[in-house]
C-alpha positions as CSV (number, residue, x, y, z in Angstrom):
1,X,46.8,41.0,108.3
2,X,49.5,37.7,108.5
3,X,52.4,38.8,110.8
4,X,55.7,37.1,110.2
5,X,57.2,36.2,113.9
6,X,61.1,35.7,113.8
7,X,62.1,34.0,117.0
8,X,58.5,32.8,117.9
9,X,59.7,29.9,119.8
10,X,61.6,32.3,122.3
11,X,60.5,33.0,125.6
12,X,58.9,36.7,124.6
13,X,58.8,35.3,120.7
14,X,56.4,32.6,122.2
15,X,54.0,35.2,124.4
16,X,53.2,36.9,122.2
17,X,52.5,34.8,119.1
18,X,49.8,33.8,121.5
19,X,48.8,37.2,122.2
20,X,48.5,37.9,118.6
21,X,46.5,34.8,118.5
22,X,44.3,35.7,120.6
23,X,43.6,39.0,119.2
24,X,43.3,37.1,115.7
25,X,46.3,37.6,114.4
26,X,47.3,35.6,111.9
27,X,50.5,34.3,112.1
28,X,53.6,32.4,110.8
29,X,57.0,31.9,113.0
30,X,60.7,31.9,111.5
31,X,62.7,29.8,113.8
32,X,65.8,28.2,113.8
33,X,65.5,26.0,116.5
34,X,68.5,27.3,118.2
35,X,67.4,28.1,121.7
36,X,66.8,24.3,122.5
37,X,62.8,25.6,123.5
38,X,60.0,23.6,121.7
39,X,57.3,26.0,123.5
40,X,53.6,24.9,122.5
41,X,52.0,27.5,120.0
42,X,48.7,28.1,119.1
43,X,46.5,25.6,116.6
44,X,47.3,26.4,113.3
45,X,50.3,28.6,113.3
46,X,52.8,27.2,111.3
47,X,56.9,27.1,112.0
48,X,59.2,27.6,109.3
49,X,62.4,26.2,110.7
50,X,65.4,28.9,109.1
51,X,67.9,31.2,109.8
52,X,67.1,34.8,109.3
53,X,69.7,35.4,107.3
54,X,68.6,32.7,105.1
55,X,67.4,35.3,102.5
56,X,65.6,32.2,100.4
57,X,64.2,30.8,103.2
58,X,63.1,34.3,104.4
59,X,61.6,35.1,100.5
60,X,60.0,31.9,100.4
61,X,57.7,32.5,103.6
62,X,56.9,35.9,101.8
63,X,56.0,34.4,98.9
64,X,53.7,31.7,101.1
65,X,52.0,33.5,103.7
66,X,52.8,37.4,102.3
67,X,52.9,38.8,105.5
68,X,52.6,42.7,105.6
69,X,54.1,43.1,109.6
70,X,56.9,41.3,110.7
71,X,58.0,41.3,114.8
72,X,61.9,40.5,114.8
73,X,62.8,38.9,118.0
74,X,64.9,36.5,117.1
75,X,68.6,37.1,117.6
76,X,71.7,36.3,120.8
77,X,70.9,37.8,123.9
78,X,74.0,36.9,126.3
79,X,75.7,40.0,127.4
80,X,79.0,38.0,128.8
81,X,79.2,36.3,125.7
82,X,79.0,39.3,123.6
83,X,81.9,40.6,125.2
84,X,84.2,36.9,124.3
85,X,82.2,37.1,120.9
86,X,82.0,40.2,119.5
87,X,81.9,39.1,115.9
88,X,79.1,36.6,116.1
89,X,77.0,39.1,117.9
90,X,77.3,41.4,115.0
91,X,76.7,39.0,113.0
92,X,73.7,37.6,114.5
93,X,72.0,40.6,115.7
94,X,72.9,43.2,112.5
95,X,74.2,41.3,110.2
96,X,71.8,38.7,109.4
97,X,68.5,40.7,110.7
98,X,70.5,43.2,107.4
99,X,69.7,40.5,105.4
100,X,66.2,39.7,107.0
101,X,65.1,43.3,106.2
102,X,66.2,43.5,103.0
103,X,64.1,40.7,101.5
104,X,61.2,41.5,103.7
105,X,61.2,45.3,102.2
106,X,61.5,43.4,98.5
107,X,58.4,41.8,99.2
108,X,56.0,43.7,100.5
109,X,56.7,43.9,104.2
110,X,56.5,47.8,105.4
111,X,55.8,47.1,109.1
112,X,58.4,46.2,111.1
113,X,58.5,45.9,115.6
114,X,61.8,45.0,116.5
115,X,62.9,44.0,119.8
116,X,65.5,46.1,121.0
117,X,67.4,46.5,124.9
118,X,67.6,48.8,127.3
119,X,71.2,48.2,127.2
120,X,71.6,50.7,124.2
121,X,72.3,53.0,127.1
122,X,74.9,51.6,128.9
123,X,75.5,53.0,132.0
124,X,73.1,56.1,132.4
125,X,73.6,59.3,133.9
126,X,70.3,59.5,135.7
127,X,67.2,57.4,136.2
128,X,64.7,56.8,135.2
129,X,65.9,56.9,131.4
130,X,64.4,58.6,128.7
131,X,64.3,57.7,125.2
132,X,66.5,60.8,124.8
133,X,69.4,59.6,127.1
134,X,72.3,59.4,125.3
135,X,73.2,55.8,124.3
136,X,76.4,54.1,125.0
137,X,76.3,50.6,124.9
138,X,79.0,49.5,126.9
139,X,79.1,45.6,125.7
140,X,78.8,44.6,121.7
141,X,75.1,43.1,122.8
142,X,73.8,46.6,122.9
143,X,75.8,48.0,120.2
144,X,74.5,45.3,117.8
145,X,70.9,46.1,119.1
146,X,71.4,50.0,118.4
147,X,73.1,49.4,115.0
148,X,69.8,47.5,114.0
149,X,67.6,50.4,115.1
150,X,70.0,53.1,112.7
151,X,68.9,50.1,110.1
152,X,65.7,50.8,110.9
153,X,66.1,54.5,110.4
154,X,67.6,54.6,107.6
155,X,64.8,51.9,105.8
156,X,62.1,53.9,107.1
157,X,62.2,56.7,104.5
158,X,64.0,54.8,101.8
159,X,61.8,52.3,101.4
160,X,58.3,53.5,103.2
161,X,58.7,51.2,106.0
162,X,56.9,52.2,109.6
163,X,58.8,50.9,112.1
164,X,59.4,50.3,116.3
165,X,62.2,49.7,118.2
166,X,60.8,48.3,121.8
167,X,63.7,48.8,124.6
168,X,63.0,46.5,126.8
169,X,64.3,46.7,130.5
170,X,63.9,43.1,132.3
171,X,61.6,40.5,130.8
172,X,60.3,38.1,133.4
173,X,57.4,36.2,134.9
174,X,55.3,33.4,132.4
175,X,51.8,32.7,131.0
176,X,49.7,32.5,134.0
177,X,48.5,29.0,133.2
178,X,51.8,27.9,133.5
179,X,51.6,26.7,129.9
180,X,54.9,28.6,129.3
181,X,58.0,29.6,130.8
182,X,61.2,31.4,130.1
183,X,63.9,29.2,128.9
184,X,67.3,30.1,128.0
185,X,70.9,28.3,127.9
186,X,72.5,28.9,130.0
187,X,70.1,31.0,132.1
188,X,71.0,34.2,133.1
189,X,68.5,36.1,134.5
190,X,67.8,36.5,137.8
191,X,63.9,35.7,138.7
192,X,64.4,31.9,137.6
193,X,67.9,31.7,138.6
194,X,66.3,32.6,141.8
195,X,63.2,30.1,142.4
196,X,65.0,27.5,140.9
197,X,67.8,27.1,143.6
198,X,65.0,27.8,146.1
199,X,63.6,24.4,144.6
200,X,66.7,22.8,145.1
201,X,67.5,22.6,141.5
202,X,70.2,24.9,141.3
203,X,73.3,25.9,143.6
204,X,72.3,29.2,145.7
205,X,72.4,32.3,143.9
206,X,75.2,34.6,143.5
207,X,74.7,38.2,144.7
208,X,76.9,40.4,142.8
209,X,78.1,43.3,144.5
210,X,76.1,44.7,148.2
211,X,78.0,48.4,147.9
212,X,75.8,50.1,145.1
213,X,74.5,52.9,146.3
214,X,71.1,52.2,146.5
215,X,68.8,52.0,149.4
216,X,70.1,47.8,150.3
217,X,73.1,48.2,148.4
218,X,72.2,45.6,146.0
219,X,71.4,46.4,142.1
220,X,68.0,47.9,141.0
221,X,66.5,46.8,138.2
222,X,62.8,47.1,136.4
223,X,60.9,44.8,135.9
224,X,58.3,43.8,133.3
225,X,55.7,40.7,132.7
226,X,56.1,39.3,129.5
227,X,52.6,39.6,129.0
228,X,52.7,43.2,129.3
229,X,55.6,42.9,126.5
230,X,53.7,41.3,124.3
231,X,50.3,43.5,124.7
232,X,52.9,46.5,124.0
233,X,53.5,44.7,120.6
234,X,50.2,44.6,119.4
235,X,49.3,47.8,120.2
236,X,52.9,49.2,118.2
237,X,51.9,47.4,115.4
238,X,48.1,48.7,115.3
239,X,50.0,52.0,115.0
240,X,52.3,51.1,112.7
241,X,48.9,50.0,110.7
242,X,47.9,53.4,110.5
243,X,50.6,54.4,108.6
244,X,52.6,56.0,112.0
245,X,56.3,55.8,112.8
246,X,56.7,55.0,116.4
247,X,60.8,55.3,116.8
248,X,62.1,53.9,119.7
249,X,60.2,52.9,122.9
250,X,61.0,51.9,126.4
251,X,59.2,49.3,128.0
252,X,59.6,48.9,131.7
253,X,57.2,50.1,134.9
254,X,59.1,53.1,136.1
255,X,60.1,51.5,139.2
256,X,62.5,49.2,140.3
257,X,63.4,46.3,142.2
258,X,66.8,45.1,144.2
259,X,68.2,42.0,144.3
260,X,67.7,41.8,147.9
261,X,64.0,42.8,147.1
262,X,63.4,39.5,144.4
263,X,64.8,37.1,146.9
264,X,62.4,38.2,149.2
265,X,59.5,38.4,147.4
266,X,60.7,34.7,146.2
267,X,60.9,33.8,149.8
268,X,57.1,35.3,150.6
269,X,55.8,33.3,147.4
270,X,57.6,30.3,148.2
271,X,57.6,30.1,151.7
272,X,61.5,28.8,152.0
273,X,65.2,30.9,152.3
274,X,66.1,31.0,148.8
275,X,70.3,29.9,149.1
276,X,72.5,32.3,148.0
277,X,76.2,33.7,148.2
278,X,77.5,37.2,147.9
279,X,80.5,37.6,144.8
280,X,81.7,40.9,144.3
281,X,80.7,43.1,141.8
282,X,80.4,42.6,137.9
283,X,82.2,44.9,135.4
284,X,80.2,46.9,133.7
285,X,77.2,46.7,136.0
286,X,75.2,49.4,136.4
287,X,73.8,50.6,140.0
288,X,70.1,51.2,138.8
289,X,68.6,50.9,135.8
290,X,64.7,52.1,135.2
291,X,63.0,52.7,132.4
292,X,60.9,56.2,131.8
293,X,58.1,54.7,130.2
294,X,55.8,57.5,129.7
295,X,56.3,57.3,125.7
296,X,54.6,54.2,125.7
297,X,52.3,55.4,127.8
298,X,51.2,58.4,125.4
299,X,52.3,57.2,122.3
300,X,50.7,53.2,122.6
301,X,47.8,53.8,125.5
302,X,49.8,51.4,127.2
303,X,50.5,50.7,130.8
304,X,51.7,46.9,132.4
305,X,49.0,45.4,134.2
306,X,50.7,42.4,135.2
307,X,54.2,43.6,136.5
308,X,54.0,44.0,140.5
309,X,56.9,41.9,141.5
310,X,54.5,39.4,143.3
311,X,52.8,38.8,140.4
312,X,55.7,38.1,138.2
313,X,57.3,35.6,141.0
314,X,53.9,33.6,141.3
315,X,53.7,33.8,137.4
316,X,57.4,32.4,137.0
317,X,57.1,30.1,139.4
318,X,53.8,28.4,138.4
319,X,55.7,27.5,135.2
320,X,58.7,26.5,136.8
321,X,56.6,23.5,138.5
């Protein structure tokens, strides 16, 4: 079965078209370049360099490779910016992956994993969160993420597509190998923000906010190896192969991590003080958020096997070198 990869050259995008490789996938990537990441891929998998709203471009790799799966990660990930940019994240994230959908149903396409957030729920009433929690996205980010998953819903039965929406909580760590590494501009999250100024290549860290209430008063958040991400894939779109539905997932470890607790565990890795300041809090932050991930568990057999913290900061860090 050839799996069409849009965003194959991002961080996760990137994992996984190696895990798929790996497991014999075959493969083609939609990319269009805009992340400013040229990760290596594997031998032979080829990169179409397009927009996903490109709906020539889009029929045209149909027409070459006629995938029958298709993993959608490509799309704008910056929360802050989604706020200043409302419109382009709609567009980006809804509108265009509209498009993308569209012309992959017309031809032939009835499997579909797309990567969703866990910020579909906003700020959540209890932890950890169930795919049932009510979701509230409280910046246009997640909203443009949920309104893609209703897409999804309503193409399922219209047009006899199976279909997964993976909620990620926090992405992080690398390939062990150090072969790749997670790349965004500007970074914003908080494991490479964190071991890069301990290498001196970045000012110290901002702490936002020490008066949550959690147990060191710092935000708590889960954690999960991109491996483990990508081995979550696969096993989605086995099921989807079988002619099964999965709905909406979340994809985290059930436990969290503070702030305080990743510069630490930096600190143990790397033997140095990783710099850092303490800001006050950011809008819109939530005190704790943790994934229930016992869906996944039941539903996909699947549980991370990479995603103790120490792992992920010795992972991260070897590709940071």
């Amino acid at each position: 079965m050839s799996i069409l990869v849009t965003g194959g050259l991002g961080f996760i995008g990137s994992h996984f078209t190696w895990a798929a490789h790996r497991a014999g996938r075959k493969v083609v990537v939609l990319d269009d370049r805009s992340g400013g990441s040229s990760p290596q891929l594997p031998p032979g998998v080829e990169v179409v360099t397009a927009d996903v709203g490109d709906r020539q471009a889009v029929a045209d790799v149909c027409a070459r490779f006629a995938p029958q799966a298709m993993v959608h990660f490509a799309g704008k990930i910056q929360v802050g910016e989604s706020v200043t940019r409302p419109g382009y994240y709609f567009d980006m994230n809804l509108g265009r992956a509209l498009a993308l959908i569209d012309v992959a149903q017309q031809n032939g396409i009835d499997q579909i994993v797309f990567s969703s957030s866990a910020a579909v729920y906003g700020e959540p009433k209890s932890v950890p969160i169930p795919e049932t929690a009510a979701t509230r996205p409280v910046n246009p980010y997640g909203a443009s993420k949920l309104s893609f998953e209703y897409v999804l819903e309503g193409y399922g039965p219209a047009h006899g597509i199976k279909w997964a929406a993976l909620r990620y909580f926090n992405a992080a760590g690398a390939a062990p190998d150090g072969s790749l590494r997670e790349s965004h501009e500007p970074e914003t999250h908080l494991i490479p923000l964190v071991i890069d100024a301990a290498l001196g290549r970045r000012p110290p860290v901002r702490v936002f906010g020490t008066d949550y209430p959690t147990r060191d008063g710092t935000c708590v958040r889960d954690y999960i190896h991109v491996l483990d991400l990508a081995d979550a894939h696969l096993r989605a779109l086995d099921l989807l192969a079988d002619g099964k539905t999965v709905g909406a997932l979340n994809l985290g470890t059930g436990a969290g991590v503070t702030v305080r607790e990743i510069l630490e565990a930096v600190r143990e890795v790397m033997g140095v003080e990783v710099p850092h300041t303490v800001a006050p809090r950011r809008a819109g932050d939530p005190a704790e958020l943790v994934a229930d991930p016992s869906r996944a568990a039941a539903l996909l057999g699947w549980r991370p096997s990479r995603s103790d913290i120490r792992t992920i900061v010795e992972d991260a860090l070897r590709s940071r070198r």
